[in-house]
PDB file of N, CA, C and O in Angstrom:
ATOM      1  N   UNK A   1      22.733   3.906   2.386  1.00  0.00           N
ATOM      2  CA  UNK A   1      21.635   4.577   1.732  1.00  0.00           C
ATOM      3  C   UNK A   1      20.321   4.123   2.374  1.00  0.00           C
ATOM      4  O   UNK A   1      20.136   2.928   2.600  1.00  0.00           O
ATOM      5  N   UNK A   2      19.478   4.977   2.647  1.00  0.00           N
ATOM      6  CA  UNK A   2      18.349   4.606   3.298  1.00  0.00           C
ATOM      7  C   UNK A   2      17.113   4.200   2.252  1.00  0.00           C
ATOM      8  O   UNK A   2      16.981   4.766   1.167  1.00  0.00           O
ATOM      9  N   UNK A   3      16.231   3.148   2.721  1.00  0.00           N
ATOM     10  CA  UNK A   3      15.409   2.513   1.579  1.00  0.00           C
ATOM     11  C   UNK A   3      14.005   3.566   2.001  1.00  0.00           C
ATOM     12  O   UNK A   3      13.587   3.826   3.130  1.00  0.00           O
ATOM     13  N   UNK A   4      13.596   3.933   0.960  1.00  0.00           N
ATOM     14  CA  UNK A   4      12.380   4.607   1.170  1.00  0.00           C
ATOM     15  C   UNK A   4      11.160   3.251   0.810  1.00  0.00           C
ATOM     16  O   UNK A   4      11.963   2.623   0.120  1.00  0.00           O
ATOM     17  N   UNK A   5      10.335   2.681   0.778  1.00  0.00           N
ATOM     18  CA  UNK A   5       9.306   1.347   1.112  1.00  0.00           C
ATOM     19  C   UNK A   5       8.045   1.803   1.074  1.00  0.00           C
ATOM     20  O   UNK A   5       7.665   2.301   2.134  1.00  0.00           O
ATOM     21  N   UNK A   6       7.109   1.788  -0.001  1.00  0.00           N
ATOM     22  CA  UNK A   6       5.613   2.704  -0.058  1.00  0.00           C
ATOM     23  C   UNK A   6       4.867   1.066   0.100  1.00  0.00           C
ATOM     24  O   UNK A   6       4.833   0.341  -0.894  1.00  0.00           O
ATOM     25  N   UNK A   7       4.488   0.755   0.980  1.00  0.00           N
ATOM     26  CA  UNK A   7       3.567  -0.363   0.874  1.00  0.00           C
ATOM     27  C   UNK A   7       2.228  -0.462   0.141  1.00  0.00           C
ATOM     28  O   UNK A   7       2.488   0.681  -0.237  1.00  0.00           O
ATOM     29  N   UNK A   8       1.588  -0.605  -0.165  1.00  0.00           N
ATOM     30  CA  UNK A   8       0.417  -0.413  -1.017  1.00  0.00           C
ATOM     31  C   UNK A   8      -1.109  -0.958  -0.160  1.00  0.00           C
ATOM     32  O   UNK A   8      -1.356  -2.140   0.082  1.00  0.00           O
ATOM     33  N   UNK A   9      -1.740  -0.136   0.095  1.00  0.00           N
ATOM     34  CA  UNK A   9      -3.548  -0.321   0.709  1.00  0.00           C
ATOM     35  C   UNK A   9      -4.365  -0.823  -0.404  1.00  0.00           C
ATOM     36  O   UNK A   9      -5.342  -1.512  -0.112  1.00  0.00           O
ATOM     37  N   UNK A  10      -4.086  -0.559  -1.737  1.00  0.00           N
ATOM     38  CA  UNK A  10      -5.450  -1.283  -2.466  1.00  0.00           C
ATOM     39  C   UNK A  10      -4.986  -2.435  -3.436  1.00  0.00           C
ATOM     40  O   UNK A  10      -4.979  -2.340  -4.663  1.00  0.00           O
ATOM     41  N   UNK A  11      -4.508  -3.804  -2.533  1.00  0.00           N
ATOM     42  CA  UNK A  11      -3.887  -4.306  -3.155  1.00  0.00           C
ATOM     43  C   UNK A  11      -4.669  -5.083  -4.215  1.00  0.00           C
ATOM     44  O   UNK A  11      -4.132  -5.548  -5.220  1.00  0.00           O
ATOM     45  N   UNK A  12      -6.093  -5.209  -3.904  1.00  0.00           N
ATOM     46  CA  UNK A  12      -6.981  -5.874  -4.742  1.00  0.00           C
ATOM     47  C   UNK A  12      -7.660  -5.416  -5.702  1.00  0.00           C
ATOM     48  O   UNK A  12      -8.370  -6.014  -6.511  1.00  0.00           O
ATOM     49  N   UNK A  13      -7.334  -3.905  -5.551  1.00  0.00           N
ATOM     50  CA  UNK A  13      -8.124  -3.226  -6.543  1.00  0.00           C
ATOM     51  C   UNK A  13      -7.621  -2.534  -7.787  1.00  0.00           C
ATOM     52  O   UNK A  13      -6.450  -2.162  -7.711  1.00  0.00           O
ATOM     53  N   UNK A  14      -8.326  -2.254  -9.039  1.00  0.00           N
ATOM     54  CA  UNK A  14      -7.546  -1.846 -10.077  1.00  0.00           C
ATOM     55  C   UNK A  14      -6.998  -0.347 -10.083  1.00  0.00           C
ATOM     56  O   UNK A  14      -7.504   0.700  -9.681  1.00  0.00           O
ATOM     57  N   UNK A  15      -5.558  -0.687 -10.798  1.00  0.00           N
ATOM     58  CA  UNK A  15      -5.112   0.775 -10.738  1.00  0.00           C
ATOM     59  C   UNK A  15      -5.359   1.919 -11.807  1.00  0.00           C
ATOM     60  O   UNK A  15      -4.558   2.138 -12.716  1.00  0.00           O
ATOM     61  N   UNK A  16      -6.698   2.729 -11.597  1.00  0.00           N
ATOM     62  CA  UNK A  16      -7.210   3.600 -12.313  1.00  0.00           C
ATOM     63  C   UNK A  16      -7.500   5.266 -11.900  1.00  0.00           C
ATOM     64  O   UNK A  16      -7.716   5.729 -10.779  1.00  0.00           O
ATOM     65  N   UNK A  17      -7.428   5.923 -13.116  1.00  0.00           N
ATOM     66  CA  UNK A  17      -7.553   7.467 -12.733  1.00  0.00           C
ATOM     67  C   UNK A  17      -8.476   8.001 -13.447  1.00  0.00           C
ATOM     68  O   UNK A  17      -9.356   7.306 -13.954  1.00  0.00           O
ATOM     69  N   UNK A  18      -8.413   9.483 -13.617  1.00  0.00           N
ATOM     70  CA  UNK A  18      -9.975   9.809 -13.308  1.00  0.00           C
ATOM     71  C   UNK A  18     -10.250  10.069 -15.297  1.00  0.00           C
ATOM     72  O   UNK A  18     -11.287  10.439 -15.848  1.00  0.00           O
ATOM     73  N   UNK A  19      -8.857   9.696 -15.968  1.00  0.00           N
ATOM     74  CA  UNK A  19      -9.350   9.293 -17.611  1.00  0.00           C
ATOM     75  C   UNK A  19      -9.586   7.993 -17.553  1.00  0.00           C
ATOM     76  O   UNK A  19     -10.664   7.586 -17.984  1.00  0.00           O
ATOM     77  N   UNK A  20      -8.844   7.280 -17.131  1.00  0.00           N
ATOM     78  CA  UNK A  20      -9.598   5.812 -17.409  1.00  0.00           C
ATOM     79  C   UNK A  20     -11.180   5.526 -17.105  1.00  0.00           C
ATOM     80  O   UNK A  20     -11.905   4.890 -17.870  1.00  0.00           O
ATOM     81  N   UNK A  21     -11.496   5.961 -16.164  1.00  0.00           N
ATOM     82  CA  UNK A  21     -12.576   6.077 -15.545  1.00  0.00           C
ATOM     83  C   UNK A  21     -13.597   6.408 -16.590  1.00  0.00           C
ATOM     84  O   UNK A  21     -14.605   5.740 -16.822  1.00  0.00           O
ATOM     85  N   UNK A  22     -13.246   7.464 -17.170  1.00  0.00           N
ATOM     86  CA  UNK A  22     -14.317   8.304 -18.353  1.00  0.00           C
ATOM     87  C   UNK A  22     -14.299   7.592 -18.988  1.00  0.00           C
ATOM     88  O   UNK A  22     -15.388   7.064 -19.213  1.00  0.00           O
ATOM     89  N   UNK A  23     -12.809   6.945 -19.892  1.00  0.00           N
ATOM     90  CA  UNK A  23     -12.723   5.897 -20.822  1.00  0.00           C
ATOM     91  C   UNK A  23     -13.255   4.967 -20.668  1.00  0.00           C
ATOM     92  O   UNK A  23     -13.234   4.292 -21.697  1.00  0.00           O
ATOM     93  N   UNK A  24     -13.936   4.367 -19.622  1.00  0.00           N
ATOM     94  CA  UNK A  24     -14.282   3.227 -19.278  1.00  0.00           C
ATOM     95  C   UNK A  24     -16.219   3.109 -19.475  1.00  0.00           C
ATOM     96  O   UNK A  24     -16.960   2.138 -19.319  1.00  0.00           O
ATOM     97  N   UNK A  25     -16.589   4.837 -19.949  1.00  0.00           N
ATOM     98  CA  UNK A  25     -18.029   4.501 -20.222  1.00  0.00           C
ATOM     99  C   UNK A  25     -18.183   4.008 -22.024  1.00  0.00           C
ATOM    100  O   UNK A  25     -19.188   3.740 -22.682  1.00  0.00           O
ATOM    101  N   UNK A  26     -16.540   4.046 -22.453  1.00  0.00           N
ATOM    102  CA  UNK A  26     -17.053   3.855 -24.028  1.00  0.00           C
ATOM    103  C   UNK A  26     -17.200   2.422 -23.993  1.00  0.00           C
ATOM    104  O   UNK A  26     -17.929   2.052 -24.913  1.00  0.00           O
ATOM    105  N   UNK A  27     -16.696   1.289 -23.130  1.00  0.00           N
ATOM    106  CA  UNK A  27     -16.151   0.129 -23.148  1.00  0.00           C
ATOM    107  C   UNK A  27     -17.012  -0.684 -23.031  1.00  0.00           C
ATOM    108  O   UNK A  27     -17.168  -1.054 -21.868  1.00  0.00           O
ATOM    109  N   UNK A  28     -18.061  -1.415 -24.218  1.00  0.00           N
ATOM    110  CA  UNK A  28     -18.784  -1.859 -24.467  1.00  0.00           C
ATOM    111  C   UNK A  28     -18.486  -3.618 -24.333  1.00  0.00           C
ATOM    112  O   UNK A  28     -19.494  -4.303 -24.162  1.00  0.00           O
ATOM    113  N   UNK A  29     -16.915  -4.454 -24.420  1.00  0.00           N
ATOM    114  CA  UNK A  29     -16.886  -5.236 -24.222  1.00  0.00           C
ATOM    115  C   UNK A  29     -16.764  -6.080 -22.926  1.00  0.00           C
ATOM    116  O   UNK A  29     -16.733  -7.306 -22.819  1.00  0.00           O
ATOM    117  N   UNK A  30     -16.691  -4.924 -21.771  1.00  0.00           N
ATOM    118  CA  UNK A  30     -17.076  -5.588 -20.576  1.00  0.00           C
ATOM    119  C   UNK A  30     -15.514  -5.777 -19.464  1.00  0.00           C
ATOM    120  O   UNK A  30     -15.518  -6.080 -18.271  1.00  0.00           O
ATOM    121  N   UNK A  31     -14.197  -5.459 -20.417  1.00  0.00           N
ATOM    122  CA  UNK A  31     -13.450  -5.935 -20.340  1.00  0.00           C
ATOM    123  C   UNK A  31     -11.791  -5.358 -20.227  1.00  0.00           C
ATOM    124  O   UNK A  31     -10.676  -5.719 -20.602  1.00  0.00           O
ATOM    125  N   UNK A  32     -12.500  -4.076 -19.355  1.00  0.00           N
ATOM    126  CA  UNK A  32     -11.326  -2.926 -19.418  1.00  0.00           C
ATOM    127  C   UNK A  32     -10.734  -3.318 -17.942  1.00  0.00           C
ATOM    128  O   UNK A  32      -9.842  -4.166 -17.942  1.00  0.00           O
ATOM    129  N   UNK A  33     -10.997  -2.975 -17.145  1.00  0.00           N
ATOM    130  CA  UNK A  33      -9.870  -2.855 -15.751  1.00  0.00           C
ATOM    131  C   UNK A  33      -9.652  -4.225 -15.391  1.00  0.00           C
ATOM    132  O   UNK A  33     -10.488  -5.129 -15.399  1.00  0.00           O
ATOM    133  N   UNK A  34      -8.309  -4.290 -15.040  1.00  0.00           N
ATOM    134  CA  UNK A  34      -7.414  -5.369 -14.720  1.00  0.00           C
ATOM    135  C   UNK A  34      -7.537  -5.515 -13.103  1.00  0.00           C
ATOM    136  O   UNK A  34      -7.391  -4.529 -12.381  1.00  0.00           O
ATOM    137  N   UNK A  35      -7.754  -6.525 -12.696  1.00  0.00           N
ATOM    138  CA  UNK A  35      -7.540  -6.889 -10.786  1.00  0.00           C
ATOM    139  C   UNK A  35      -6.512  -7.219 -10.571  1.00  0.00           C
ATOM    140  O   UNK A  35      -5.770  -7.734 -11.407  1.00  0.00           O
ATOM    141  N   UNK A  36      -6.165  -6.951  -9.133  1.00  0.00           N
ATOM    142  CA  UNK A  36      -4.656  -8.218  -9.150  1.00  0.00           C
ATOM    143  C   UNK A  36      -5.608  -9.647  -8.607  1.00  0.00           C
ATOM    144  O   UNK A  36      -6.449  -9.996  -7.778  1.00  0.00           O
ATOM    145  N   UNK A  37      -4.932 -10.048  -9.536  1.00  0.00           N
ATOM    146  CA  UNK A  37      -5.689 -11.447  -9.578  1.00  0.00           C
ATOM    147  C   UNK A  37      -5.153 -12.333  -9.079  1.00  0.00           C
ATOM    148  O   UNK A  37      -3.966 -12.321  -9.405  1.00  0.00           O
ATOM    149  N   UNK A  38      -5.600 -13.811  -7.887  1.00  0.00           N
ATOM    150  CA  UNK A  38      -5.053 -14.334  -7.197  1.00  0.00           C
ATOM    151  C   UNK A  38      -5.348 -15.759  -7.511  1.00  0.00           C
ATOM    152  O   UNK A  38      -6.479 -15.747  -7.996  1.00  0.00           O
ATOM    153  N   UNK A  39      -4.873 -17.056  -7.476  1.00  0.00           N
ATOM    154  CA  UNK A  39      -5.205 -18.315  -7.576  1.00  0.00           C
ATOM    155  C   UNK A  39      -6.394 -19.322  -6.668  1.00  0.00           C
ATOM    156  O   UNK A  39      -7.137 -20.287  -6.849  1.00  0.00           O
ATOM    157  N   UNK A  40      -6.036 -18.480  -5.735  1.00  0.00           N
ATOM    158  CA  UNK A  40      -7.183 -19.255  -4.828  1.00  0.00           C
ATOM    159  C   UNK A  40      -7.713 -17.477  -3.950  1.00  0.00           C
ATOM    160  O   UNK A  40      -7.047 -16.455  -4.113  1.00  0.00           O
ATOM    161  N   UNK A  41      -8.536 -17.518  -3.397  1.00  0.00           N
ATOM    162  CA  UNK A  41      -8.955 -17.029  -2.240  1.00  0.00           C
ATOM    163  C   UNK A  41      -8.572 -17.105  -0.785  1.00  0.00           C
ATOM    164  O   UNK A  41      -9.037 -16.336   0.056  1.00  0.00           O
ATOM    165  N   UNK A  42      -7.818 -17.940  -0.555  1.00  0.00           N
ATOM    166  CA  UNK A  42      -6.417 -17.696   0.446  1.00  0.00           C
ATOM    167  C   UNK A  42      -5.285 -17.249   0.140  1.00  0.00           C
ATOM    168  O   UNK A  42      -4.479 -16.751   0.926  1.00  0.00           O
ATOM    169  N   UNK A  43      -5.161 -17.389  -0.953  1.00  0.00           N
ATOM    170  CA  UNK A  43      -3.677 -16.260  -1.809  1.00  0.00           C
ATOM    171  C   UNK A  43      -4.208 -14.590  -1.467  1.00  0.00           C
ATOM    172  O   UNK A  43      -3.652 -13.788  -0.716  1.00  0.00           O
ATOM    173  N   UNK A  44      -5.232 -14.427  -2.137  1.00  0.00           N
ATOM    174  CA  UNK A  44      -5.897 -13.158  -1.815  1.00  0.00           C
ATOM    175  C   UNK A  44      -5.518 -12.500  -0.361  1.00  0.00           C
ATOM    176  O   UNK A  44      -4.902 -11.532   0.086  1.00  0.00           O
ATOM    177  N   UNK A  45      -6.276 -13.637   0.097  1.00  0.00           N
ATOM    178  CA  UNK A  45      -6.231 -13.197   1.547  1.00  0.00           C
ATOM    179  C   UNK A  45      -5.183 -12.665   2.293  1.00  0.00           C
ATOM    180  O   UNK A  45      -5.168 -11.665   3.011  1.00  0.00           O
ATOM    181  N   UNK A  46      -3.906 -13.842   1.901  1.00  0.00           N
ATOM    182  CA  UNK A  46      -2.670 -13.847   2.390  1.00  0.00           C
ATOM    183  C   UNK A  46      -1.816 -12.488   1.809  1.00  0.00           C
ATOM    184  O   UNK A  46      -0.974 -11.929   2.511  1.00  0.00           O
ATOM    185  N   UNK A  47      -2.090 -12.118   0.684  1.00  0.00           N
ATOM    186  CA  UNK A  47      -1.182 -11.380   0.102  1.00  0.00           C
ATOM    187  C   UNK A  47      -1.894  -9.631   0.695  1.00  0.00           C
ATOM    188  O   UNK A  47      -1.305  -8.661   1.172  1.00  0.00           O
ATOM    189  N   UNK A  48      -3.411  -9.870   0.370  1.00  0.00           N
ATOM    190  CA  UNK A  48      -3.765  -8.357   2.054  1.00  0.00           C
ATOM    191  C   UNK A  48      -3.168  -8.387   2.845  1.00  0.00           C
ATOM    192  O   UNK A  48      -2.411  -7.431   3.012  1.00  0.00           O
ATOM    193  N   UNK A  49      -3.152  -9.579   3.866  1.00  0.00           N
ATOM    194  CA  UNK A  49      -3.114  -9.581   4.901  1.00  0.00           C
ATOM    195  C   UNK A  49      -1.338  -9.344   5.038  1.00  0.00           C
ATOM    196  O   UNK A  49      -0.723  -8.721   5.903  1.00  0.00           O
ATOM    197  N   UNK A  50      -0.858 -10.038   3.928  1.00  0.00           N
ATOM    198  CA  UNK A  50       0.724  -9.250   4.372  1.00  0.00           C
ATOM    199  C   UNK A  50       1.118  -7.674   3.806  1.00  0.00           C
ATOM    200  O   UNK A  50       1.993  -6.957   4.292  1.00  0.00           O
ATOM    201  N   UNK A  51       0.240  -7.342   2.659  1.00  0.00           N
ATOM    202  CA  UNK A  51       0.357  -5.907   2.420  1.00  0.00           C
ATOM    203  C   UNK A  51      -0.359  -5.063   3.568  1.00  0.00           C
ATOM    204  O   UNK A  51       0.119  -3.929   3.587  1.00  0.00           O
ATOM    205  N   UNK A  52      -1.206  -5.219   4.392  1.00  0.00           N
ATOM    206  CA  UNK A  52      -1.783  -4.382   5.411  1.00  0.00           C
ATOM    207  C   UNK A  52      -0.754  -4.844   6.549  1.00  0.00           C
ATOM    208  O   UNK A  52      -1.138  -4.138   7.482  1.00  0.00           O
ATOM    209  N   UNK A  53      -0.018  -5.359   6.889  1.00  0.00           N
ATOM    210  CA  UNK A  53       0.553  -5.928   8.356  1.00  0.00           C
ATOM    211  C   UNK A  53       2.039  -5.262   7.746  1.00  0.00           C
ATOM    212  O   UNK A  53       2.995  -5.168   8.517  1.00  0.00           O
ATOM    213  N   UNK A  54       2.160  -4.799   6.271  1.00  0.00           N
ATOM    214  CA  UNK A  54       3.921  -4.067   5.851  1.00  0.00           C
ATOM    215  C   UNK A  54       3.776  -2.962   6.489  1.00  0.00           C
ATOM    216  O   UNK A  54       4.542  -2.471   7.318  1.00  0.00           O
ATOM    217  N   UNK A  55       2.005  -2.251   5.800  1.00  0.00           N
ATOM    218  CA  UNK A  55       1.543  -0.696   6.559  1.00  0.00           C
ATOM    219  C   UNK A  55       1.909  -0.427   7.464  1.00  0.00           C
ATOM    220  O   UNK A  55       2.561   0.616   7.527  1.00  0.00           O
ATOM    221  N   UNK A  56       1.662  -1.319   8.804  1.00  0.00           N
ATOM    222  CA  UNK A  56       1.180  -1.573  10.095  1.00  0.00           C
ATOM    223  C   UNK A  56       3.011  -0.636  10.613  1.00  0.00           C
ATOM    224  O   UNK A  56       3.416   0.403  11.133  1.00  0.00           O
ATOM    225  N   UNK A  57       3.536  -1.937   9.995  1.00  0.00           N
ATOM    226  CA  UNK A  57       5.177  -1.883  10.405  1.00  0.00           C
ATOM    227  C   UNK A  57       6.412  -0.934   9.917  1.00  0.00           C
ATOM    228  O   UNK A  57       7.557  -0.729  10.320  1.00  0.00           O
ATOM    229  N   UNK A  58       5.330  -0.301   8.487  1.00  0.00           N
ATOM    230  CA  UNK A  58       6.161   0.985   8.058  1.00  0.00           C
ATOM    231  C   UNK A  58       5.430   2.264   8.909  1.00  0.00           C
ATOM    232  O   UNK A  58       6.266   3.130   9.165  1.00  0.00           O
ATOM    233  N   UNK A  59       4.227   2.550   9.350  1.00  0.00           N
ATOM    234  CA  UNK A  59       3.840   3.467  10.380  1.00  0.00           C
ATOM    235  C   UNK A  59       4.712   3.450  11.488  1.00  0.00           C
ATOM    236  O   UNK A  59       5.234   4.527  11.776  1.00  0.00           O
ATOM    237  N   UNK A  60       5.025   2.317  12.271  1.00  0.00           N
ATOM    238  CA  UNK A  60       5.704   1.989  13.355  1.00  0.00           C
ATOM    239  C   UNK A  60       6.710   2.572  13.727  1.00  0.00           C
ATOM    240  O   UNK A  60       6.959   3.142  14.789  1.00  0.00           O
ATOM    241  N   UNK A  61       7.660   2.325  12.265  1.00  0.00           N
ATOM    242  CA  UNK A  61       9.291   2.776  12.367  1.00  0.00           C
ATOM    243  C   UNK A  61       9.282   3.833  11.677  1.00  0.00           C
ATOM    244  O   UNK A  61      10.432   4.236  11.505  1.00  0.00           O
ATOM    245  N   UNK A  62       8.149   4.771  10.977  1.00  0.00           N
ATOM    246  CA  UNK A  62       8.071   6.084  10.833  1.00  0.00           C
ATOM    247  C   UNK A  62       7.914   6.463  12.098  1.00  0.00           C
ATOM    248  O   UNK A  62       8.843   7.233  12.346  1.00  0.00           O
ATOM    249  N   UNK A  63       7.179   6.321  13.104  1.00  0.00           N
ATOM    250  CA  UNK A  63       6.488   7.029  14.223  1.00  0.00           C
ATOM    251  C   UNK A  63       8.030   7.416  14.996  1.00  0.00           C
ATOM    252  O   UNK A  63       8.465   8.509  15.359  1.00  0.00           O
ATOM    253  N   UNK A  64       8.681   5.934  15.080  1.00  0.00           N
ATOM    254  CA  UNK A  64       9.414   5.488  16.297  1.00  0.00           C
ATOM    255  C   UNK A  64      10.679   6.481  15.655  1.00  0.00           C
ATOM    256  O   UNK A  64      11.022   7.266  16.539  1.00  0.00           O
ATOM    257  N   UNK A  65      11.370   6.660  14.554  1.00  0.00           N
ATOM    258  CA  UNK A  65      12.223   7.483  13.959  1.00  0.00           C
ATOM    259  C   UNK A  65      11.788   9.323  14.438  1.00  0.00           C
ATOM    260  O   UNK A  65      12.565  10.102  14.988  1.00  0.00           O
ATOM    261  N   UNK A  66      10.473   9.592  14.058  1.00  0.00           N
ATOM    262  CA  UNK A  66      10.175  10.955  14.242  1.00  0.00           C
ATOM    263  C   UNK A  66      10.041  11.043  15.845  1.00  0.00           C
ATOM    264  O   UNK A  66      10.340  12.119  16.362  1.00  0.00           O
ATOM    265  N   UNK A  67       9.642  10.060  16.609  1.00  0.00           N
ATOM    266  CA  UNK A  67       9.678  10.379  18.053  1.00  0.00           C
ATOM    267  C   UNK A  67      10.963  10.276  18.933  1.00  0.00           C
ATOM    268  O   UNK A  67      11.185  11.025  19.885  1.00  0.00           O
ATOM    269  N   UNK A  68      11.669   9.414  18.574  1.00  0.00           N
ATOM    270  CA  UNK A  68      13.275   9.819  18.339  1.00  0.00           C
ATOM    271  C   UNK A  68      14.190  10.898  18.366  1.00  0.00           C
ATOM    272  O   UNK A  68      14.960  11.186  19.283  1.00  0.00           O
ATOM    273  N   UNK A  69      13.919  11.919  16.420  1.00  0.00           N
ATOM    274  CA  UNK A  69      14.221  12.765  16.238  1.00  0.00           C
ATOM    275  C   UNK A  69      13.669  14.022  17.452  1.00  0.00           C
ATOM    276  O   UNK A  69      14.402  14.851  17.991  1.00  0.00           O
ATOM    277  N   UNK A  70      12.400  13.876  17.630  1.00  0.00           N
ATOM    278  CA  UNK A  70      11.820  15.118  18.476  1.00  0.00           C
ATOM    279  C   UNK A  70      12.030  15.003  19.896  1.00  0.00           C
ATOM    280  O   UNK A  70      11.170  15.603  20.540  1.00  0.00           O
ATOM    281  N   UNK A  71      12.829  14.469  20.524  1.00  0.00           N
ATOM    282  CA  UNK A  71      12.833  13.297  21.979  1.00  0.00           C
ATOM    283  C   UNK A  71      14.846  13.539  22.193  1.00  0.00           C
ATOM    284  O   UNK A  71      15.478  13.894  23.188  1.00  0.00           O
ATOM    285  N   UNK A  72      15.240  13.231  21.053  1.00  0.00           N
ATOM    286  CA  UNK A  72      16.737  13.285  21.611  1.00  0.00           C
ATOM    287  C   UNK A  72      17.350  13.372  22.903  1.00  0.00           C
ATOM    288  O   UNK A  72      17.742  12.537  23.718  1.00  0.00           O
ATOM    289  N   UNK A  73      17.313  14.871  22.846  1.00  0.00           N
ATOM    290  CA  UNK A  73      17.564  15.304  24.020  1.00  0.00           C
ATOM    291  C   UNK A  73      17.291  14.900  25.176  1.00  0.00           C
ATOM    292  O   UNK A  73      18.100  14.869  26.104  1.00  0.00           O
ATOM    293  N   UNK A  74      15.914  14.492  25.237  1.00  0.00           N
ATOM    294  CA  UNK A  74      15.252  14.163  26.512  1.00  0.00           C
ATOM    295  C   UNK A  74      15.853  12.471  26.673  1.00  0.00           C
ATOM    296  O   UNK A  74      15.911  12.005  27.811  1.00  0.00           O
ATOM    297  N   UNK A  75      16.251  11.680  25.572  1.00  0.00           N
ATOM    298  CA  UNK A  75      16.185  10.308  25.533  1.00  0.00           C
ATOM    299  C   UNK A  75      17.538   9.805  25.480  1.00  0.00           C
ATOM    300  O   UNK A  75      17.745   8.592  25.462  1.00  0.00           O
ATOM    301  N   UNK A  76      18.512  10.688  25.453  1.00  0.00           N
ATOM    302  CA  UNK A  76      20.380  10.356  25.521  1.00  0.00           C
ATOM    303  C   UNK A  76      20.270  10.154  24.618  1.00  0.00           C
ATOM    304  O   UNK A  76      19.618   9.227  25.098  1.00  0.00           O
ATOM    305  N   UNK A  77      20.197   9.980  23.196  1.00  0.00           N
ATOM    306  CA  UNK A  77      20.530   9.396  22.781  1.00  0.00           C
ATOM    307  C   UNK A  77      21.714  10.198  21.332  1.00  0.00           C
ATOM    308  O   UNK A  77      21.882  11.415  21.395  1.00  0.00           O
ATOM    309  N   UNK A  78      22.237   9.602  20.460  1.00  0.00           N
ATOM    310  CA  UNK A  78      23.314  10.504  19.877  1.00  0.00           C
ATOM    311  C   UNK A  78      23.049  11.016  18.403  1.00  0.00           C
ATOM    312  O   UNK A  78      23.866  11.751  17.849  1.00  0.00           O
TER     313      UNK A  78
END
């Protein structure tokens, strides 16, 4: 079975839509959207820096699969 793998780009930022958003002008205590929240500022860092470098490597072996598929012929392969 093949794994489908959505890596995530906003790993630091809260996950909101366009009601929360509205909901968020009633919110008088200061204290509505959630971060992903990290222990230090090298956790932060580290945990971007490995969610942007998953991106990097799921583009890769998308590219390298579809250039593959469109190439066959030309590339032997089966």
């Amino acid at each position: 079975m093949k794994k489908n793998i959505r890596y995530r780009t906003d790993y630091l930022l809260p996950k909101n839509n366009f009601l929360v958003g509205m909901g968020s002008i009633l919110n008088i205590a200061g204290s509505y959207f959630e971060y992903n929240y990290s222990k230090s500022d090298n956790e932060a860092d580290l945990k971007s820096l490995t969610s942007d470098w998953d991106n990097v490597g799921q583009d890769i072996r998308k590219s390298k699969i579809s250039f593959e598929e469109e190439n066959k012929h030309k590339l032997c392969l089966k």
